[in-house]
N, C-alpha and C positions, 0 to 999 in steps of 0.2 A: 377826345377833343380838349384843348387848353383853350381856359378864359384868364383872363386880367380880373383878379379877386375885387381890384377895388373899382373896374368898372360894371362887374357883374353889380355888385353893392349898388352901386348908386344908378343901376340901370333898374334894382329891385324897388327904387325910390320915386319912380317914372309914375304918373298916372297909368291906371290900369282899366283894362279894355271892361277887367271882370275879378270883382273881390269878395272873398265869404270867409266865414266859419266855417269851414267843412270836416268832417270827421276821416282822417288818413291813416293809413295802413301800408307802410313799405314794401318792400318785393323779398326780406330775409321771413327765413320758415321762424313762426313765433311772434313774429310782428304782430304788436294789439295795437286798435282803432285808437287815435288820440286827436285830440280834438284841436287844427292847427286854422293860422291865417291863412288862404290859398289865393294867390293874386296873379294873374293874367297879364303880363306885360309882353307885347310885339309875339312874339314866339318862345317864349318862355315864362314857366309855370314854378312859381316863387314859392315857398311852404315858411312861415314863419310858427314860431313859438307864440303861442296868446299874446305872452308879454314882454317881448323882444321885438327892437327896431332892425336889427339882420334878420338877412333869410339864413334859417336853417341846412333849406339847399335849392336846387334847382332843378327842373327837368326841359330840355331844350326839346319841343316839339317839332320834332322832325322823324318822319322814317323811325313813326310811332303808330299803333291803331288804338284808337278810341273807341270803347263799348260800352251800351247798356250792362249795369249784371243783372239788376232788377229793374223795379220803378223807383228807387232811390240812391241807386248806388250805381257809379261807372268806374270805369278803369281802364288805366294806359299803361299798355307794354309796347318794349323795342321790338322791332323787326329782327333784329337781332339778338336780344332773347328775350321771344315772346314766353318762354315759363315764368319769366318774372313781371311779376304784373304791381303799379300802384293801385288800390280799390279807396275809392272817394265817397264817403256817406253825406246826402245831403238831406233838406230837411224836408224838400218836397220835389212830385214827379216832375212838375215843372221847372223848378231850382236845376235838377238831375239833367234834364233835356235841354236846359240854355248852357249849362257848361257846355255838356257833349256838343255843342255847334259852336260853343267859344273857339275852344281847342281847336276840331280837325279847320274852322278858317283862320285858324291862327298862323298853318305853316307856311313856308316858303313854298312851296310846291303849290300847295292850293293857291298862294295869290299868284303864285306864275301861272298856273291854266287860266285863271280869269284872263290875267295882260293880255295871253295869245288872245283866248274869247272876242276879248272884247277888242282888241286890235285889227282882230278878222273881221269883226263889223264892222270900225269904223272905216276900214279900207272898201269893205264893200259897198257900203252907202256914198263914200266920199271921194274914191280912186285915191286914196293920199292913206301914204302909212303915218301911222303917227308917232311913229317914232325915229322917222329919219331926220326930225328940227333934232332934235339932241344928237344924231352921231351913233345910232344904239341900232340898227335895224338890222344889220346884219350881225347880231351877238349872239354865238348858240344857244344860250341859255333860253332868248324871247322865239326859238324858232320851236312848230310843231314837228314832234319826231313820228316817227312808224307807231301803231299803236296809244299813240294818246289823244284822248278824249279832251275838246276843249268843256271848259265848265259851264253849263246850262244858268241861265239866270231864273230863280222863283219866280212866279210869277204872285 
């Protein structure tokens, strides 16, 4: 995938949903734990140096899985090669557990099942889709396909 370097940059400069000290660990054999910024912005997961205003790099959450390893530590591999994995140390199990839900409602896919979700409510309680005032209702991207689950709200 190509990004615009100097809008990645100053998309890394965006308030963020979720920022720490986290301790990171690459996906090459050899990589040691070092202790970076990690910040949360829209669907991308920013890694800075302590003390640097760039990011180092990025990782676009997308058609990515998010895992416990332990009670301190997660990690994110591609779909595409899951043998390569980021591992993220954090400083507690709860720190560990709020990223792990940063992330997976971070991607695109995840706020599309909610749209459909909650689109199918509001048609049901109201007979009115809510999104034929904009011109969007018939977009395949907002339509449920064969096999997908819309997303359950917590209660």
């Amino acid at each position: 995938m190509r990004f615009n370097e100097k809008e990645l940059i100053s998309l890394s400069r965006q308030p963020s949903e979720r920022a720490a000290e986290l301790g990171m660990r690459g996906p090459k054999k050899g990589d040691v734990v070092k202790k970076k910024l990690v910040k949360l912005v829209v669907n991308f997961l920013f890694y800075f140096r302590t003390d640097e205003e760039e990011p180092q790099g990025a990782l676009l959450l997308e058609q990515c899985r998010v895992e416990r390893e332990d009670s301190l530590v997660f990690s994110i591999a591609f779909l595409d090669e899951a043998e390569r994995k980021y591992l993220f140390e954090c400083d507690s199990q709860e720190q560990c557990q709020e990223w792990v839900d940063s992330i997976i409602k971070a991607s695109y896919e995840f706020m599309r099942k909610n749209l459909i979700f909650y689109r199918t409510e509001i048609h049901r309680l109201t007979g009115k889709d809510p999104l034929e005032q904009y011109g969007i209702e018939d977009e395949t991207r907002f339509q449920v396909t064969s096999g997908l689950q819309p997303v359950q709200k917590d209660n």
